[in-house]
C-alpha atoms as an extended CHARMM CRD file, in Angstrom:
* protein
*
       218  EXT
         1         1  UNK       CA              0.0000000000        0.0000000000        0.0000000000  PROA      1               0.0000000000
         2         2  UNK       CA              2.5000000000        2.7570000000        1.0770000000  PROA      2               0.0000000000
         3         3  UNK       CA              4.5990000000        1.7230000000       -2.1370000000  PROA      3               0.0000000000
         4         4  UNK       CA              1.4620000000        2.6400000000       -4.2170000000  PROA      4               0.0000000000
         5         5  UNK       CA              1.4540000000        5.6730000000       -2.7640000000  PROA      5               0.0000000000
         6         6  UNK       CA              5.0370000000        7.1080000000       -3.0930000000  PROA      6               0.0000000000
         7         7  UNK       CA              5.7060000000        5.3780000000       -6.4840000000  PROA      7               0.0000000000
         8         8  UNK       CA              2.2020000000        6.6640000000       -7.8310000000  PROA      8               0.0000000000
         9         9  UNK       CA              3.1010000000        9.8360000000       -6.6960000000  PROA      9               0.0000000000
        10        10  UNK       CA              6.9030000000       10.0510000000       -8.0030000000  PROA      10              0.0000000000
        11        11  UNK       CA              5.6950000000        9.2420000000      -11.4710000000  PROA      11              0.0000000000
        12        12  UNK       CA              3.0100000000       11.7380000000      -11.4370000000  PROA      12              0.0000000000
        13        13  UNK       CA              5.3290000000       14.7090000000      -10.6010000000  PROA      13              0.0000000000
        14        14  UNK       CA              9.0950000000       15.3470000000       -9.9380000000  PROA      14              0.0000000000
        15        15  UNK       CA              7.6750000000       17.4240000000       -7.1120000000  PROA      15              0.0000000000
        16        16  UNK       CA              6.3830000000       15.1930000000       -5.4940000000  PROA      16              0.0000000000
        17        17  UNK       CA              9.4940000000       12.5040000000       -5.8350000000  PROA      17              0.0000000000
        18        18  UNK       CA             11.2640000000       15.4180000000       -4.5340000000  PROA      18              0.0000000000
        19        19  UNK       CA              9.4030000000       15.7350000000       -1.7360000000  PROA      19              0.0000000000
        20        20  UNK       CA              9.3340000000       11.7930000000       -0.5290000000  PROA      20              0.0000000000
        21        21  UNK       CA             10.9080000000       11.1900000000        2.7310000000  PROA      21              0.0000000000
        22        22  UNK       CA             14.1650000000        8.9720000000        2.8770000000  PROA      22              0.0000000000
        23        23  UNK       CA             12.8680000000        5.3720000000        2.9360000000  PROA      23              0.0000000000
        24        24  UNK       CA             14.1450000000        4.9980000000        6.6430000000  PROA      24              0.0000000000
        25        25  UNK       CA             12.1180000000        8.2470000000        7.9600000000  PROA      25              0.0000000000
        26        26  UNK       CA              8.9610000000        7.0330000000        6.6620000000  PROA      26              0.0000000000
        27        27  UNK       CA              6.3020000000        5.9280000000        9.3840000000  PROA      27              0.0000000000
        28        28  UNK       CA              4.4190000000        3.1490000000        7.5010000000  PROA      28              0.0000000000
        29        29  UNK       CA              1.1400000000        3.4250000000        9.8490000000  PROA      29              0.0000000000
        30        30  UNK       CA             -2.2310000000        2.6120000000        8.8610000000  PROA      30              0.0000000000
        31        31  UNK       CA             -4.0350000000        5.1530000000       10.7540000000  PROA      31              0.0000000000
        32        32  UNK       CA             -8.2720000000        4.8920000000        9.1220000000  PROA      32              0.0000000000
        33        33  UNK       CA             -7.5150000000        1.5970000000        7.0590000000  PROA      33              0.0000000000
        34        34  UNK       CA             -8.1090000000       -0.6010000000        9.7650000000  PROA      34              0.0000000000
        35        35  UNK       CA            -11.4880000000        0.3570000000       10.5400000000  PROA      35              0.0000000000
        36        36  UNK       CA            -13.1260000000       -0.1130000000        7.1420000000  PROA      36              0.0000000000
        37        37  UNK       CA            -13.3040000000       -3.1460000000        4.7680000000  PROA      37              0.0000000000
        38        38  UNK       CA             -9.5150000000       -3.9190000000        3.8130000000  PROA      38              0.0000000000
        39        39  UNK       CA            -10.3890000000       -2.5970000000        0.0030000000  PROA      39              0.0000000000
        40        40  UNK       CA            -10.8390000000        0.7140000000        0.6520000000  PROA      40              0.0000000000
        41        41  UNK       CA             -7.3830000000        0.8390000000        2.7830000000  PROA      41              0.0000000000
        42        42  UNK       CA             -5.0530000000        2.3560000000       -0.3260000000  PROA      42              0.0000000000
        43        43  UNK       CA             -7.6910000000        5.6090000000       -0.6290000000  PROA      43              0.0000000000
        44        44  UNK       CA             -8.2180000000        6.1730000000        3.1800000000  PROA      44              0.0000000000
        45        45  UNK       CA             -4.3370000000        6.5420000000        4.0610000000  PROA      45              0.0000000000
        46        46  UNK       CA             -3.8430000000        8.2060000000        0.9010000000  PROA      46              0.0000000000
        47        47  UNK       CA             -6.3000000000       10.9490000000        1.6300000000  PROA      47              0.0000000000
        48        48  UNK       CA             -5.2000000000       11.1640000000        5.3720000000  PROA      48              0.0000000000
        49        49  UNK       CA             -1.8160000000       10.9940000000        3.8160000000  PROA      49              0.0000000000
        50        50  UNK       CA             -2.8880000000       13.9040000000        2.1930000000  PROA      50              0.0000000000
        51        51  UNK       CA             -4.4880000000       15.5820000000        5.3220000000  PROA      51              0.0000000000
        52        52  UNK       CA             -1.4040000000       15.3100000000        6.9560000000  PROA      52              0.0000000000
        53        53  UNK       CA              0.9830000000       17.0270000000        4.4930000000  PROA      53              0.0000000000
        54        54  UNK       CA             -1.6340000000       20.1560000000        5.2100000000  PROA      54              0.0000000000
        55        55  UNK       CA             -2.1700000000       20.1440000000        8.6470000000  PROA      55              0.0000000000
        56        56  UNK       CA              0.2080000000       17.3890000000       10.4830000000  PROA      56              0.0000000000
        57        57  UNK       CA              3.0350000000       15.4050000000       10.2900000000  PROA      57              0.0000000000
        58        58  UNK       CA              2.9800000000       13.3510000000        6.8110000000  PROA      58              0.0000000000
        59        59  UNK       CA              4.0090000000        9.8340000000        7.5420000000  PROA      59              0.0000000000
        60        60  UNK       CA              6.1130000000        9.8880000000        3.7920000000  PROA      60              0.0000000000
        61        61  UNK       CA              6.5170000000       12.7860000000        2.4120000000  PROA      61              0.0000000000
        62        62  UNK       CA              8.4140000000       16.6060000000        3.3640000000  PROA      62              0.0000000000
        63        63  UNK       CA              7.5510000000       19.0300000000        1.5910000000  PROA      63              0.0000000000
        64        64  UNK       CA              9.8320000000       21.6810000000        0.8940000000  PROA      64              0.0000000000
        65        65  UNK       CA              7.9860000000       24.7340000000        1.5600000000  PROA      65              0.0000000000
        66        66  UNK       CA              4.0430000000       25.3570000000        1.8330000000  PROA      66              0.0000000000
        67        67  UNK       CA              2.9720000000       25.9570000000       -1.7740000000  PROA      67              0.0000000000
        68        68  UNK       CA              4.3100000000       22.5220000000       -2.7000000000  PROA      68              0.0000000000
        69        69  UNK       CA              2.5860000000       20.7130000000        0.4220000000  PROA      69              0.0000000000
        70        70  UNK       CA             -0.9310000000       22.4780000000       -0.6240000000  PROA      70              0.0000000000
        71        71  UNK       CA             -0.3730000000       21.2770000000       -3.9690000000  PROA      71              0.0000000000
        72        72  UNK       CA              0.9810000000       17.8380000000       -2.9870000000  PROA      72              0.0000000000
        73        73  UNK       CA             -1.4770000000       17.7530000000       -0.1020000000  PROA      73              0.0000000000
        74        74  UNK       CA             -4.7340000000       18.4790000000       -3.0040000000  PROA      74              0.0000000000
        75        75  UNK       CA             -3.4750000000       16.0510000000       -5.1950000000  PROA      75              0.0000000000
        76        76  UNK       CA             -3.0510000000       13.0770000000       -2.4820000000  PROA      76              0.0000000000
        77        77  UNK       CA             -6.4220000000       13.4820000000       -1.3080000000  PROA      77              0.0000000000
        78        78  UNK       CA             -7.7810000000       13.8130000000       -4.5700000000  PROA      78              0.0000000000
        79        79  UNK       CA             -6.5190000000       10.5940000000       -5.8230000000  PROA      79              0.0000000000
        80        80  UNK       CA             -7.6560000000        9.0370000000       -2.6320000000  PROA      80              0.0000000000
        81        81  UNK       CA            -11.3470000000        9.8730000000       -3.3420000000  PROA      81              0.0000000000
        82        82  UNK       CA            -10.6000000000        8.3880000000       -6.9940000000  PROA      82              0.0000000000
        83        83  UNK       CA             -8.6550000000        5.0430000000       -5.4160000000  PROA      83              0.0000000000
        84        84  UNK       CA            -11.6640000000        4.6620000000       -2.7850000000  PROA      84              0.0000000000
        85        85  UNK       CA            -14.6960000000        4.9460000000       -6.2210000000  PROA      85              0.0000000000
        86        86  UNK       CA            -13.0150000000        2.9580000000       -8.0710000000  PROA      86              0.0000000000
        87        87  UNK       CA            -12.4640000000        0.2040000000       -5.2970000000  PROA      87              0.0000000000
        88        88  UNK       CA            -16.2800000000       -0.1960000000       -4.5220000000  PROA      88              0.0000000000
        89        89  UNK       CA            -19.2220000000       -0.2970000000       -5.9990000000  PROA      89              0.0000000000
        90        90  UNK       CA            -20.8490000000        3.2930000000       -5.3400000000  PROA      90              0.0000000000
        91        91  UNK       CA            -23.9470000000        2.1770000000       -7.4710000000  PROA      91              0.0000000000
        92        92  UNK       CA            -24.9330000000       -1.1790000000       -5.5330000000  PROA      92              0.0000000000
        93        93  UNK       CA            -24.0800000000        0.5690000000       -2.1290000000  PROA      93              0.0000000000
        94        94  UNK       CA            -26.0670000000        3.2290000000       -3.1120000000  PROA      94              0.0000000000
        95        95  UNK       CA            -29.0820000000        1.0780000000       -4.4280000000  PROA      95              0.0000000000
        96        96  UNK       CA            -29.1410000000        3.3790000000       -7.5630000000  PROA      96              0.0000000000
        97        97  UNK       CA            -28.6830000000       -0.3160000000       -9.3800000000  PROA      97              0.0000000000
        98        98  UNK       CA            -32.1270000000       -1.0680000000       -8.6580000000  PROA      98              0.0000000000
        99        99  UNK       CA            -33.6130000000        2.1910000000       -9.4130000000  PROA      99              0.0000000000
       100       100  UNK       CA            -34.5550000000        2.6310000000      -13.5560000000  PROA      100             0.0000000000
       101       101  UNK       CA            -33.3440000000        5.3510000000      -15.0560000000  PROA      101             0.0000000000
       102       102  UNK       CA            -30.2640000000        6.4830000000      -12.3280000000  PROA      102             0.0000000000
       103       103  UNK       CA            -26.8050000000        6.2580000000      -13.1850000000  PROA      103             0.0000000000
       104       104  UNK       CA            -23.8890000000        7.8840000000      -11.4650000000  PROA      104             0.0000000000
       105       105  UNK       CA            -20.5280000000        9.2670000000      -12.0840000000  PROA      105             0.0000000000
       106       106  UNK       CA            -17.3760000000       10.9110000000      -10.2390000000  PROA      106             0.0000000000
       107       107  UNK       CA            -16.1820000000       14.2340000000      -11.3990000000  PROA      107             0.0000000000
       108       108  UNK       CA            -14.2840000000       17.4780000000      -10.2730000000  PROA      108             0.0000000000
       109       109  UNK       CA            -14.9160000000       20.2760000000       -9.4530000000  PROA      109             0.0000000000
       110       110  UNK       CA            -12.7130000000       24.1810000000       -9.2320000000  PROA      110             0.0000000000
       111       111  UNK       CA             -9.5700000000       22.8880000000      -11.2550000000  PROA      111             0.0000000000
       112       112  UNK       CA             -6.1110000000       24.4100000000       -9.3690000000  PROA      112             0.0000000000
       113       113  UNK       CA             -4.1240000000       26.5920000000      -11.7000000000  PROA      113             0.0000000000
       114       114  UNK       CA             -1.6220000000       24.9320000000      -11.9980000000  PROA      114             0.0000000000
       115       115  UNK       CA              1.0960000000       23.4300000000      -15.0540000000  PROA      115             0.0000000000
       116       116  UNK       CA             -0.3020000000       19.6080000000      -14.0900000000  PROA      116             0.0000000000
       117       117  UNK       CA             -3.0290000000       18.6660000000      -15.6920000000  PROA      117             0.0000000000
       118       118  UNK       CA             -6.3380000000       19.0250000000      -13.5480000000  PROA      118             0.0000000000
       119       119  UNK       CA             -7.9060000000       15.1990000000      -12.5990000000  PROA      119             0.0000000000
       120       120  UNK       CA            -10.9980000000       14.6030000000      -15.0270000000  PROA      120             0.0000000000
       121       121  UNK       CA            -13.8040000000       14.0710000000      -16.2420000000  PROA      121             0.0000000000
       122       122  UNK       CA            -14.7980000000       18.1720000000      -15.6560000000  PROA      122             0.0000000000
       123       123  UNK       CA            -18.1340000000       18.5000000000      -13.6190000000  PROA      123             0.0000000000
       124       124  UNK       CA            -19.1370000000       21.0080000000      -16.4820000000  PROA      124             0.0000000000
       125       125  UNK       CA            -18.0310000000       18.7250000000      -19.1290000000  PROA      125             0.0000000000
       126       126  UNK       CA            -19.5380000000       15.5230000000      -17.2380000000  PROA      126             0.0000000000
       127       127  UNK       CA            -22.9110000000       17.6190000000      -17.1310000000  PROA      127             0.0000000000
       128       128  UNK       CA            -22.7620000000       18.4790000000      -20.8360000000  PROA      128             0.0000000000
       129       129  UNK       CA            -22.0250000000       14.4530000000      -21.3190000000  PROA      129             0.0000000000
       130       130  UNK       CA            -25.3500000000       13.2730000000      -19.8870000000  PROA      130             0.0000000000
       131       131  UNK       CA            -27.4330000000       16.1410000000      -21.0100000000  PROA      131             0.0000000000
       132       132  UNK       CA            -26.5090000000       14.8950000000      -24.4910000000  PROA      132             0.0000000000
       133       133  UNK       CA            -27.3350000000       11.2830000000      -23.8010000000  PROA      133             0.0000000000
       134       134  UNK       CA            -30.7680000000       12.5800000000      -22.6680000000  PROA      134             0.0000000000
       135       135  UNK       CA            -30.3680000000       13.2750000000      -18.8360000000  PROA      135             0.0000000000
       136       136  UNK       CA            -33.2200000000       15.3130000000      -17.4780000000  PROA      136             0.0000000000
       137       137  UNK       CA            -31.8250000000       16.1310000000      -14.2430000000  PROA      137             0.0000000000
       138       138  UNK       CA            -28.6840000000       15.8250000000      -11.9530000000  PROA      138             0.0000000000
       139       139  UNK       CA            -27.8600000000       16.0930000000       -8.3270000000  PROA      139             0.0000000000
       140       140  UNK       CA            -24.1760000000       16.8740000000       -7.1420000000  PROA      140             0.0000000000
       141       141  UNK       CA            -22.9430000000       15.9530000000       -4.0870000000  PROA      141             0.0000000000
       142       142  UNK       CA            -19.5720000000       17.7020000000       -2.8490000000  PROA      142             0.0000000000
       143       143  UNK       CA            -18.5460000000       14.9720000000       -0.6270000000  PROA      143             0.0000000000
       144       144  UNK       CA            -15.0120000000       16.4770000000       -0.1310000000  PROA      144             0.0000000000
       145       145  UNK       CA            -16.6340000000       19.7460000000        1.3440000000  PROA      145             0.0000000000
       146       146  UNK       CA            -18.3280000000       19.7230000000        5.1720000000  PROA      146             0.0000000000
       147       147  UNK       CA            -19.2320000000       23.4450000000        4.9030000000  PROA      147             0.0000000000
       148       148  UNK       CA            -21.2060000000       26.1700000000        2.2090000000  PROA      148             0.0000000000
       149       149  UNK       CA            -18.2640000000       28.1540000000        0.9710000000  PROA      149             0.0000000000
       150       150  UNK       CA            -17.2170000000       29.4990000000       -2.6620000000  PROA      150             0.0000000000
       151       151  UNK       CA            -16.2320000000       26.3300000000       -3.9120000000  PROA      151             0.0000000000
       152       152  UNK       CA            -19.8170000000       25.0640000000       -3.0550000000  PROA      152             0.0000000000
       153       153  UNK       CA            -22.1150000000       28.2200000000       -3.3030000000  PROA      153             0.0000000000
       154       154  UNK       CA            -20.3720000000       29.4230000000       -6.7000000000  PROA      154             0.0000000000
       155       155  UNK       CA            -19.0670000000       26.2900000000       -8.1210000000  PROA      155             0.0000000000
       156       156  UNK       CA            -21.7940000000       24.4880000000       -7.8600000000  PROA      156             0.0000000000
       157       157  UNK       CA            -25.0590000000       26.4950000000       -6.8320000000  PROA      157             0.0000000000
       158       158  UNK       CA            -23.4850000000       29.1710000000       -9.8080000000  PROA      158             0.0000000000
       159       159  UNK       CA            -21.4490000000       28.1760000000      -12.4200000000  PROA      159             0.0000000000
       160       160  UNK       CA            -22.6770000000       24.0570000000      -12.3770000000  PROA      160             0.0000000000
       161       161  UNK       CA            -26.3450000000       24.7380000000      -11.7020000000  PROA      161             0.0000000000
       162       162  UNK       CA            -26.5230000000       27.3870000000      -14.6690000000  PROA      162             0.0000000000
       163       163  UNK       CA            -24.9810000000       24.9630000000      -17.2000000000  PROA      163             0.0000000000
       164       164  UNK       CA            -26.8520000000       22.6020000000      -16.2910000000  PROA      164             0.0000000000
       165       165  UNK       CA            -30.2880000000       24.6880000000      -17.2590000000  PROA      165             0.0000000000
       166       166  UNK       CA            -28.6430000000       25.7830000000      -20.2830000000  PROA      166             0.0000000000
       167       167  UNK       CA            -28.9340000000       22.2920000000      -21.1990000000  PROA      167             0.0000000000
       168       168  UNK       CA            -32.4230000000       21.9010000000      -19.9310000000  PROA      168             0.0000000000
       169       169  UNK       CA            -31.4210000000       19.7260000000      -16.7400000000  PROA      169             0.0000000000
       170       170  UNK       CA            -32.9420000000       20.1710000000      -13.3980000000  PROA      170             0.0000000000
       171       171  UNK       CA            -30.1100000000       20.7810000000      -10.8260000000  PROA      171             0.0000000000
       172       172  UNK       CA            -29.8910000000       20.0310000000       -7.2600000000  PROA      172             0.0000000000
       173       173  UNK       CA            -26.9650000000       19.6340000000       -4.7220000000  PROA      173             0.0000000000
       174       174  UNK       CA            -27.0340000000       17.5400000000       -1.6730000000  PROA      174             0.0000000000
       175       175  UNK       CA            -26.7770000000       19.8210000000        1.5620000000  PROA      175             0.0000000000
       176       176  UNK       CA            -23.5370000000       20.4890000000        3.3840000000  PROA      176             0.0000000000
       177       177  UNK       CA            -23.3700000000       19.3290000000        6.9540000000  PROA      177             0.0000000000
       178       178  UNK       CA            -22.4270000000       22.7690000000        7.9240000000  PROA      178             0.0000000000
       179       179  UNK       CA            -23.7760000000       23.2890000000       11.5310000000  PROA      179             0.0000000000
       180       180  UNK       CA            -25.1150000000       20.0850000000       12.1560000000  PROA      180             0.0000000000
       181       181  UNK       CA            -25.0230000000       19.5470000000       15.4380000000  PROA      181             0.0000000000
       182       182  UNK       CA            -23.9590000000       16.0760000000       16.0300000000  PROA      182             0.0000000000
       183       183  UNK       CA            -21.4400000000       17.0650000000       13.5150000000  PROA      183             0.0000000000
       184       184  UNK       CA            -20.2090000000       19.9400000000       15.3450000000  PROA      184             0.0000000000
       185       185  UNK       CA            -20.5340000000       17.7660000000       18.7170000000  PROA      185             0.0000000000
       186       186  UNK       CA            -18.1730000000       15.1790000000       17.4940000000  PROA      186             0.0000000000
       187       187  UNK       CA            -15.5670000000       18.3330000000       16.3840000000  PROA      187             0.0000000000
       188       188  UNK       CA            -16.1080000000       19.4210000000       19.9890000000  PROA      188             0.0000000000
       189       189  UNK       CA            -15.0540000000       16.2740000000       21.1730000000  PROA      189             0.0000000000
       190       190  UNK       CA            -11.8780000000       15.8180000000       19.0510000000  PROA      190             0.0000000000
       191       191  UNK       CA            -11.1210000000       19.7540000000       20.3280000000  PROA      191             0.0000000000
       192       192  UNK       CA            -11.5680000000       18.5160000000       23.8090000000  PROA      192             0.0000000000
       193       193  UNK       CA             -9.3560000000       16.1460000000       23.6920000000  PROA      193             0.0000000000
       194       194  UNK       CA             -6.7790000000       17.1690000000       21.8690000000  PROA      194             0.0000000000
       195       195  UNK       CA             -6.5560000000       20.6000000000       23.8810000000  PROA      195             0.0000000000
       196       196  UNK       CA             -6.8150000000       18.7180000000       27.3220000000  PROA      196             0.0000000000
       197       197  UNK       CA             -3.1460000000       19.5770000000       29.5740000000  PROA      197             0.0000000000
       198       198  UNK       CA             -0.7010000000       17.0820000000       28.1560000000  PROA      198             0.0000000000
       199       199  UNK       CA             -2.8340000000       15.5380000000       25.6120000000  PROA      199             0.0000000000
       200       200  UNK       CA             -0.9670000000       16.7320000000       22.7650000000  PROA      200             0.0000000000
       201       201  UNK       CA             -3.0160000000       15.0520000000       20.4450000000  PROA      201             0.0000000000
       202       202  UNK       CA             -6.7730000000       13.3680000000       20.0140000000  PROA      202             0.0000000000
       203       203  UNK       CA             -6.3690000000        9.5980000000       20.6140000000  PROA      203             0.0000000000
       204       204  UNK       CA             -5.3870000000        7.1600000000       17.9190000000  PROA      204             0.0000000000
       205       205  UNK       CA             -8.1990000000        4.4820000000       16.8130000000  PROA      205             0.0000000000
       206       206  UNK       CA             -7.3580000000        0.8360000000       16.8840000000  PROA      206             0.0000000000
       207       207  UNK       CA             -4.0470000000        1.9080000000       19.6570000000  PROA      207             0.0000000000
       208       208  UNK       CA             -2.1080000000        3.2660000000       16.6170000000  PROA      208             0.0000000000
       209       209  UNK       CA              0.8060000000        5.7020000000       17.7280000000  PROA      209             0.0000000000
       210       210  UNK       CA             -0.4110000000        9.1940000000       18.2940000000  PROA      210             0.0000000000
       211       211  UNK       CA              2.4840000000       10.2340000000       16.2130000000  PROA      211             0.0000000000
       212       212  UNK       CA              0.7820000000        9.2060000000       13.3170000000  PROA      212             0.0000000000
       213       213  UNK       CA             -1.9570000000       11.7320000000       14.6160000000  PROA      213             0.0000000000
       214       214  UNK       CA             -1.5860000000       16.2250000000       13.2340000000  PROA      214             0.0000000000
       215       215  UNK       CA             -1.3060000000       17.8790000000       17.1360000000  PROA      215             0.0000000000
       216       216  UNK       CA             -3.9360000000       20.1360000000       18.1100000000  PROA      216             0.0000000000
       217       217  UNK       CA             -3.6680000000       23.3510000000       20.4560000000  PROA      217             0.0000000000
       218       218  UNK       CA             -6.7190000000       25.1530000000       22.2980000000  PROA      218             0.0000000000
């Protein structure tokens, strides 16, 4: 799994070979995998990986400086949402299989401006796509976003949703969890914990090190 993950991400980009951690500084531990089914393991750590190089301590890689570890950190967690849809099937889980008519896809969203090549298919494009083949309506759902924010309220409830009727498809998008509350009760709890006097960090699932874990301040 971690080889995936570093060699994956050397032959994608020199940056990110670059910024790979020697072999023997590299902390190969699972941190999510464990508590899902063993085929989704390679996209969980790869989007924590991800996480990490933005907010923690990244378990393989070092960036250089910070405009390298946003990039590297957008493009691990990227490909983790794209390792984890194309390990299961989203349709079955979903019971869209059994529904007539419903089909599903995974695109993206507010392309980085960047020289690499954005990940595809386009949401715009994708929308375009079934509008030809004689879609009457789509519904987005942003699942890397937990909050309304430009991404979501221009992105989407803008730019997506007006293409969309240009084409003569209904749009909808699924609702952010925003201020949930028993989402913002179990952020409460992971602040709790992780700002308690010599915490240092929320606790690991499944006894992993808490080294593995970003530290938190109050």
């Amino acid at each position: 799994m971690w080889n995936v993950i570093t060699d994956e991400a050397s032959a994608e980009s020199r940056l990110w070979e670059a910024s790979l951690r020697p072999e023997e500084e590299r902390e190969l531990l699972p941190v999510f995998s464990p508590l899902g089914n063993p085929r989704f393991a390679l996209g969980l750590e790869t989007i924590y990986e991800g996480y990490l190089v933005h907010y923690g301590s990244p378990r393989l890689f070092a960036a250089p400086d910070d405009d390298t570890a946003l990039l590297l950190g957008d493009y691990l967690y990227a490909h983790g949402l794209l390792r984890i849809a194309s390990a299961g099937d989203v349709a079955a889980l979903l019971g869209l299989g059994e529904v007539p008519g419903l089909s599903w896809g995974v695109a993206w969203q507010s392309a980085g401006r960047t020289a690499d090549p954005w990940i595809g298919p386009d949401l715009l494009v994708e929308i375009g796509r079934v509008a030809a083949e004689g879609a009457t309506s789509v519904v987005v759902c942003p699942v890397g976003f937990v909050s309304d924010h430009l991404e979501v309220l221009y992105d989407l409830d803008i730019e997506a949703a007006t293409v969309a009727r240009s084409l003569g498809v209904a749009f909808a998008r699924t609702p952010s969890l925003n201020d949930d509350p028993v989402f913002l009760s179990l952020l409460a709890d992971v602040v709790r914990t992780a700002s308690r006097p010599g915490a240092g960090s929320p606790p690991s699932p499944t006894g992993v090190p808490s080294s593995a874990w970003p530290t938190a301040s109050a």
